[in-house]
C-alpha positions in Angstrom: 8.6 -19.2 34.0 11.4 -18.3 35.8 11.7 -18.2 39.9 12.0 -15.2 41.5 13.0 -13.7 45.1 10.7 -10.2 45.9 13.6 -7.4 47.9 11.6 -5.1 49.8 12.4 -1.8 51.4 10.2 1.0 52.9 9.9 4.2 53.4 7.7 5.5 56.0 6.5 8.8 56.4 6.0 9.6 60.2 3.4 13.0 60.8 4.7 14.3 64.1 2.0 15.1 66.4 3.1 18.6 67.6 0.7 21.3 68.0 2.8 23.6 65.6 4.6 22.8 62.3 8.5 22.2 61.8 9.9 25.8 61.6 6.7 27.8 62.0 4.0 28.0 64.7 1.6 27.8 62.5 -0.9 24.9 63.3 -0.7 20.9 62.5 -5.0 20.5 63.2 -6.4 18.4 59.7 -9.7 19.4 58.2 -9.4 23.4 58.7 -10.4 25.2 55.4 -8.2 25.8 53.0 -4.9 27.6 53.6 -6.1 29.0 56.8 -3.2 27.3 58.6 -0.3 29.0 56.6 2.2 31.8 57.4 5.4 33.7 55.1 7.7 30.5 56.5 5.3 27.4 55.4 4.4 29.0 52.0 8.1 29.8 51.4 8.0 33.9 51.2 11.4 34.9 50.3 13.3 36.0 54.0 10.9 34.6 56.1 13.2 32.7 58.3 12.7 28.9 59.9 12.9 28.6 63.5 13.3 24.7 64.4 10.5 23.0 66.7 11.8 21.8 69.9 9.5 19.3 70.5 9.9 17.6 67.0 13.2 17.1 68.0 12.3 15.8 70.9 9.7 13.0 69.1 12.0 12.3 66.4 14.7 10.8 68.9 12.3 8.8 70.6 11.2 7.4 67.4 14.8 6.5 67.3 15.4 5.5 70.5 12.4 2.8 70.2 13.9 1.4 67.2 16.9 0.8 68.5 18.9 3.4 66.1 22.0 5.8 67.5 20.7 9.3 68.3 23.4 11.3 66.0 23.8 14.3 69.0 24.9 16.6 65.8 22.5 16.5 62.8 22.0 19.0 60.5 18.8 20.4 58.0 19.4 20.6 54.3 17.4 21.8 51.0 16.2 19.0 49.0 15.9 20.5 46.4 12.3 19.9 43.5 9.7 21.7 41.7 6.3 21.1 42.0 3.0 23.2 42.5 2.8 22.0 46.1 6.4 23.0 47.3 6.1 26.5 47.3 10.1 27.4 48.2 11.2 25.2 45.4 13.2 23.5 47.6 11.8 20.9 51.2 13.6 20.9 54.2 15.3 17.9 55.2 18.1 15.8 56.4 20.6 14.3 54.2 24.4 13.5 55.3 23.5 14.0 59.0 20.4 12.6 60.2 19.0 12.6 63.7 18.9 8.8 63.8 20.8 5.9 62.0 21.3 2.3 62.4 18.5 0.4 64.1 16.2 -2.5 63.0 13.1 -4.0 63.9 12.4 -7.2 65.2 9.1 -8.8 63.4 7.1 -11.9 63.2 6.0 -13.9 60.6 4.1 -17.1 60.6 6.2 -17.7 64.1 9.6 -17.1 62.3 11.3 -14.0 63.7 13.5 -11.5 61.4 15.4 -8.9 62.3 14.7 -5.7 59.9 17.3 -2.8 59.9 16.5 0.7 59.4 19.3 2.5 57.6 18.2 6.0 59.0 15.7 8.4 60.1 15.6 12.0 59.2 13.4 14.7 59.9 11.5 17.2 57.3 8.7 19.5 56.5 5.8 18.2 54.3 4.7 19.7 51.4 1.5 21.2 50.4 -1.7 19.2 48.8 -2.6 19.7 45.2 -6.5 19.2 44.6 -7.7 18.2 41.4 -11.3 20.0 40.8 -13.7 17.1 39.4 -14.8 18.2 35.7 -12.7 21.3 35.8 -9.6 21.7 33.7 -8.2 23.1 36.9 -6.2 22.4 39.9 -5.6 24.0 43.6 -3.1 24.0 46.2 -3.5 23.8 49.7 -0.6 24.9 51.7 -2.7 24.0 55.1 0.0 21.0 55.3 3.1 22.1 53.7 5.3 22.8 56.9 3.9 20.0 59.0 6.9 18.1 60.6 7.7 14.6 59.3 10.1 11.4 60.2 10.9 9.5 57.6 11.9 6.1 58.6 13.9 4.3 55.7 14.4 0.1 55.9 17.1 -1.7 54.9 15.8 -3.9 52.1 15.6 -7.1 54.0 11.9 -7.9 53.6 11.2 -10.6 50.7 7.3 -10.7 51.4 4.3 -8.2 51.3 3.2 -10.2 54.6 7.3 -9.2 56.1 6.6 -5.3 54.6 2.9 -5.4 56.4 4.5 -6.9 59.7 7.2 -4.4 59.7 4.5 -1.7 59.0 2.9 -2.3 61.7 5.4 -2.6 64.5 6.6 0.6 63.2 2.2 2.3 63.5 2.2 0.5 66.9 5.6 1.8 68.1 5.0 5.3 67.2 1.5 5.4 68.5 2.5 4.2 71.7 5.0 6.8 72.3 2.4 9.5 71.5 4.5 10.9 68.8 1.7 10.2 65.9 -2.0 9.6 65.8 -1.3 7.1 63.5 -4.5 8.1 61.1 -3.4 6.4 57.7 -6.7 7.8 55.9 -5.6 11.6 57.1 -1.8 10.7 55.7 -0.4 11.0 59.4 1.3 7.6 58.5 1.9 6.7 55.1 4.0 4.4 52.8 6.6 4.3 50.2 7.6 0.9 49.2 10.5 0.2 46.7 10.1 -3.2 45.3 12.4 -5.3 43.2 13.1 -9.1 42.0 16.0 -11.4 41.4 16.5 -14.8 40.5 16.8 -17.1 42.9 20.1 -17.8 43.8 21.2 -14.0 42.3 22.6 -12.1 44.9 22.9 -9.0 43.0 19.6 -6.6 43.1 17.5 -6.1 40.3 15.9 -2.9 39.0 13.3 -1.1 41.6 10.2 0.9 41.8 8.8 2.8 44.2 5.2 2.7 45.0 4.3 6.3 46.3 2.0 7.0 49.8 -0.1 3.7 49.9 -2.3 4.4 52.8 -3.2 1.0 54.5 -1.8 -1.9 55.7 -4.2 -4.0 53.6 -3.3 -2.0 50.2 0.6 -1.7 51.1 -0.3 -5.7 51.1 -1.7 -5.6 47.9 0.0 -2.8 46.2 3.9 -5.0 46.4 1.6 -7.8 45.4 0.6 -6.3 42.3 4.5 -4.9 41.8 5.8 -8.2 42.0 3.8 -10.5 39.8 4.4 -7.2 37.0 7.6 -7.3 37.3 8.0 -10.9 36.9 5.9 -11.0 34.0 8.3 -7.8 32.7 11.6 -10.4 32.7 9.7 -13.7 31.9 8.9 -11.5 28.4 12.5 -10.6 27.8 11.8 -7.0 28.6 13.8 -4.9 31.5 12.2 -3.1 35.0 12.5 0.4 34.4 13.4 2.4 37.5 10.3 4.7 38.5 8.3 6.1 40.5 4.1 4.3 40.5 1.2 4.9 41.9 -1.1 2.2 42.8 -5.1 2.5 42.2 -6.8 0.3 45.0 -10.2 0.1 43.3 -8.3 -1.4 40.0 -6.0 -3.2 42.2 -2.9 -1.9 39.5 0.2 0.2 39.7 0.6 2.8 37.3 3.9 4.7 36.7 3.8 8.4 37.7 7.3 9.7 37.2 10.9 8.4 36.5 12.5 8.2 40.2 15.2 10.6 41.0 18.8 9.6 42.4 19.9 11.5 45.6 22.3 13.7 43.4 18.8 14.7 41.1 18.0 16.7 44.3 21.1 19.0 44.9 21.5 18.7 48.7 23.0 21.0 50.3 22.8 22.7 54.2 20.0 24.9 54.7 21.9 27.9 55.2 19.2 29.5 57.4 19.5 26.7 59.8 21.9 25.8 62.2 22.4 22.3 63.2 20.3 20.9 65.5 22.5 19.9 69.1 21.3 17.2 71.8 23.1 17.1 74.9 24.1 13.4 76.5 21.6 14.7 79.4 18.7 15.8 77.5 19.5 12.4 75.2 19.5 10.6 78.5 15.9 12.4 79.7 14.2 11.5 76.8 15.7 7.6 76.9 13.5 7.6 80.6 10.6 8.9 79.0 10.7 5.5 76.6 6.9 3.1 77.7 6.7 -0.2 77.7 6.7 -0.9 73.3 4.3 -3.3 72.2 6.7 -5.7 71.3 7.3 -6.5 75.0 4.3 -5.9 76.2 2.7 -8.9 73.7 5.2 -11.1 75.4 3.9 -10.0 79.1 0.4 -10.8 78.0 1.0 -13.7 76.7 2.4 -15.1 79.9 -0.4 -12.9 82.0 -3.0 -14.6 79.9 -2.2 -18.0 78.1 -3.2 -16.6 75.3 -2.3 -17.7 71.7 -0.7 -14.5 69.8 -3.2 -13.6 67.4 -5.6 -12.5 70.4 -2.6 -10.7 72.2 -1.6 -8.4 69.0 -5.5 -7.1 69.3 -5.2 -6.9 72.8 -2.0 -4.3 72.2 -2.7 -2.9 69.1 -3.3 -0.1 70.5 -1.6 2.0 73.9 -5.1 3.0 75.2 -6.6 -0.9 74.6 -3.8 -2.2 76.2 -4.1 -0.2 79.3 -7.7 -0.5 79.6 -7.2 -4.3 79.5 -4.3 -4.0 82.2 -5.9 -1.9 84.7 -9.0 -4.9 84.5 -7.0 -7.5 85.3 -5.3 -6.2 87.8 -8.7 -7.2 89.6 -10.0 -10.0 88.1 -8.7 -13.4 86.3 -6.6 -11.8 83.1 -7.6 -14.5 80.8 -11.3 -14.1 81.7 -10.6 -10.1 81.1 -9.2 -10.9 78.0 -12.0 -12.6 76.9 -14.5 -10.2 77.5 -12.1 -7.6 76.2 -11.4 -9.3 72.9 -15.9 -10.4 72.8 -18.4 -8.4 73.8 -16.0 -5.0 74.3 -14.8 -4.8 71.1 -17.8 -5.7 69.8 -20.0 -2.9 71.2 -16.8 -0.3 70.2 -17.6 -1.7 66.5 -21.5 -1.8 66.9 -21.8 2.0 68.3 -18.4 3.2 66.1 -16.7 4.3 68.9 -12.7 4.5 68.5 -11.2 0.9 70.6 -7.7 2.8 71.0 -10.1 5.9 73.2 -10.7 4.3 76.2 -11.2 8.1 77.7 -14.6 8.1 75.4 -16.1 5.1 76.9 -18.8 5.2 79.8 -17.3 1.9 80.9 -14.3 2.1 83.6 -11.6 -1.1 83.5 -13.7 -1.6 86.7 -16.5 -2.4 85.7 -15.1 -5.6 83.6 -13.3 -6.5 86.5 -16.4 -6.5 88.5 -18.6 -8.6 85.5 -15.9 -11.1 85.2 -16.3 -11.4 89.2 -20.3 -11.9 89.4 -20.2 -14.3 87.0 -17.2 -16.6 89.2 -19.2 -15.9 91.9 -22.5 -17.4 90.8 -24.3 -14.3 90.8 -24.9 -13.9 86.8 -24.3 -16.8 84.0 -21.8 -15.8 81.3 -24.8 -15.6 79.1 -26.3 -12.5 81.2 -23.1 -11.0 81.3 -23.1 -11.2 77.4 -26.3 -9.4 77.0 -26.3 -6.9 79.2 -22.9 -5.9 78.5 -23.6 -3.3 76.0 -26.0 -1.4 78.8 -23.0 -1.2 80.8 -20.6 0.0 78.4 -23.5 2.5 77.3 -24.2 3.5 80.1 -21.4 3.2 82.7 -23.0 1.9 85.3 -22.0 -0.4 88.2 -22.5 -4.1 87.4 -23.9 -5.6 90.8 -26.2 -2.3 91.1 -27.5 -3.2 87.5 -27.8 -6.9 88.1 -29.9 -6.2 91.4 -31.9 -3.6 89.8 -33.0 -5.3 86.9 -33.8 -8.6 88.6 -31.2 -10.5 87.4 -29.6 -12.0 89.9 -28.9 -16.4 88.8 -30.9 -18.2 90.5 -29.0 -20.9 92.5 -31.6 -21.9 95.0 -31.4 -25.8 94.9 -35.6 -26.0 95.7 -36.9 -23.1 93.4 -34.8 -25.0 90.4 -35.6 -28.5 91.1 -39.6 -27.3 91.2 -38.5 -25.7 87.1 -36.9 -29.4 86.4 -39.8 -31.1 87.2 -42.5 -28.8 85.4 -39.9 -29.2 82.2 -39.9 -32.9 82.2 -43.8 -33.7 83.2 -44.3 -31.4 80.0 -41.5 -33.3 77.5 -42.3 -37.3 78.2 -41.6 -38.1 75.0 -37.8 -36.5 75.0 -37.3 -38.1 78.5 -38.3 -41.8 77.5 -36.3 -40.9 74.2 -33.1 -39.7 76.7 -33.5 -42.8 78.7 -33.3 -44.8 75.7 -29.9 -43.5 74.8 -30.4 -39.9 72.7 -28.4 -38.2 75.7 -27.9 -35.6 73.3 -31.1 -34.1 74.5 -29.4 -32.9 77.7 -28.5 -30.0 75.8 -32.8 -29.6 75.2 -33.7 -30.0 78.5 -31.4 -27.3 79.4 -32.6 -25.2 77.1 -36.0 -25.5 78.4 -34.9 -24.2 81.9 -33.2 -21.6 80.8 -36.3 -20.5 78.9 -38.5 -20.9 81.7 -36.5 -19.1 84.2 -35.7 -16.2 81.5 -31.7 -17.3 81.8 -31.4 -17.0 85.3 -30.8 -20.5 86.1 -27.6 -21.9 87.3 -26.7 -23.4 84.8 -24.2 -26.0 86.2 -26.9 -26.8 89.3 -29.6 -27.0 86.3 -27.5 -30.4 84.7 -26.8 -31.7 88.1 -30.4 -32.0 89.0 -31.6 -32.6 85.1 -28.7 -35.7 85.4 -30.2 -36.7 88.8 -33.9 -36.8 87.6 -33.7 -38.5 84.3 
């Protein structure tokens, strides 16, 4: 069996979260009955005439501007044009010779190796419809609700040679665009979605082999899986004798396989040309300069802050950003308190109740729980007044309920108990009932240290301090 080096490029399709679609004002909202959201532009009525969105514009050249691309100030809409039951003009609008956006890359991380990944362009366009296939019917419907919608499509160089580089690059790309507000990001609704054209070489050929594109792969872990699959198929293709045909496949996530869908069209298959109802779309250096400003802080940069803010290794950073709303929430908590000890309780018992109830961890606006609130826990339990095991359990009251730490701690009762006097009386009722474990502990099994403490806690319902609770345990035995 030969050796083989995977070439990677992708193709990401970007749902623009406007309120209206590209050249309509129809609107973008998912789950509304069937083609209720559709008007004579979106379902291609012959003369109804496309009026450009403003603040698609807008997104698209902050998607460009985070990537590090030029901003093309002149770009201009053409007809791509295909047939299929979805399309109803025959034709999608989109960019071609002129796109908004060209020549940026991506910085990703991999295993702590760096890479640099360019992005040869990104172009705006309209999606298209949604075909439904009726189950046990020899029929099929079209839903135009989506056809209109405005899209970037952000297309890589093909300098990824890993599924793990293409799933990296994937997701700086979701976190970028999510951070700027421009997407919700939802890969199960198709606001973010995936091409991936896949090929191999031999290692040591510099010339590419034959590629295929895998078509709308709609999470990270099946993108992972999906180029997977491509790659050990093709390489058993060549080891057989036989050739990669070019083509477009579909991959099935419950078989784990791609299956080929279509034979993939060259650019000239589509017959560009300049949508004639459209004129091209101007920026001016100010308004390019405005929308530069409006740039946040990208997660890239921000993992980097955190890691100096917190010590922490990067796997616990990249949850800690992964989302804009996260990331803040964690922020504004520890501004007030120790940021690793945020951190922590962030990355524990936090995340854990978000998962527990189902609530959303990027939504921070849904929670009862204020950033103050952690700040405040993280203080009682420096300050003596809780143990880090009380704070554990009753943190998913607080984030239930909202309510103020030190008032709950004082209501319920369960305030640590550090009182040298009350403690030592506990000690001594622990180890008048346990002489066997304290001649045993006297005769070297100080491993039961950890039993004795046990038993105080117990007694004193986890109110004991725990670090005056092995002073005095040490002292007595």
């Amino acid at each position: 069996m030969s050796a083989y080096e995977a070439i990677i490029g992708l193709e990401v399709h970007v749902q623009l979260a406007t309120a209206s679609k590209l050249f309509c004002s129809c609107p973008t909202t998912f789950g509304q009955p069937a083609n209720t959201n559709v008007c004579e532009v979106c379902s291609g009525m012959p003369g109804a005439l496309p009026v450009p969105n403003r603040q698609a514009v807008h997104y698209a050249a902050l998607v460009g501007l985070a990537t590090n691309c030029a901003i093309n100030r002149r770009s201009v809409f053409a007809r791509k044009n295909y047939f299929y039951p979805d399309l109803p003009a025959g034709y999608q609008i989109s960019q071609f010779e002129l796109p908004i956006c060209e020549h940026g890359f991506l910085e990703i991380d991999v295993d702590g190796v760096r890479k640099k990944i360019g992005i040869t362009r990104i172009h705006m366009e309209n999606d298209a419809g949604k075909n439904i296939h009726a189950q046990g019917e020899n029929l099929s419907y079209v839903d135009l609700n989506r056809a209109g919608t405005p899209l970037v499509e952000i297309v890589s160089e093909p300098d990824m040679r890993s599924s793990a580089e293409a799933v990296a690059y994937l997701k700086a790309l979701h976190g970028i665009v999510t951070y700027l507000g421009v997407c919700d990001g939802n890969m199960e609704e198709g606001s973010f979605r995936c091409d991936a054209n896949v090929s191999i070489r031999p290692l040591g050929v510099t010339t590419f082999g034959t590629r295929t594109e895998l078509k709308n792969v709609n999470s990270f872990r099946n993108v992972q899986r999906a180029i997977e699959y491509e790659i050990a198929r093709q390489q058993d293709v060549l080891d057989d004798g036989e050739s990669v045909i070019q083509e477009t496949r579909l991959y099935d996530a419950v078989k784990n396989i791609t299956a080929s869908m279509r034979s993939k069209e060259e650019a000239h298959d589509y017959r560009y040309f300049p949508d004639p109802d459209l004129l091209p779309v101007e920026i001016s250096s100010e308004e390019l300069e405005r929308w530069r400003a409006e740039l946040p802080e990208l997660p890239a940069s921000r993992s980097a802050r955190f890691m100096r803010l917190t010590g922490l290794p990067v796997s616990d950073v990249e949850i800690l950003v992964q989302s804009r709303g996260l990331a803040d929430f964690f922020e504004q908590a520890a501004a007030k308190a120790d940021p690793r000890k945020v951190a922590n309780m962030v990355l524990g018992p936090l995340l854990r109740e978000c998962n527990a109830r189902n609530v959303n961890p990027a939504k921070p606006e849904q929670w009862a729980m204020q950033p103050d609130a952690v700040a405040e826990l993280v203080h009682l339990v420096d300050e003596g007044m809780i143990s880090a095991k009380i704070a554990n359990d009753i943190f998913g009251d607080l984030f239930a309920t909202g309510d103020k730490p030190a008032e709950y701690v004082k209501k319920k009762g369960l305030a640590q108990i550090s009182d040298s006097s009350a403690l030592e009386a506990v000690v001594d009722d622990v180890l008048q009932a346990n002489p066997a474990e304290v001649t045993a502990y006297r005769g070297g099994k100080v491993k039961l240290m950890s039993f004795f403490v046990g038993q105080v806690m117990r007694a004193t319902r986890g109110k004991a301090n725990p670090a005056l609770v092995n002073a005095l345990l040490q002292k007595k035995l």
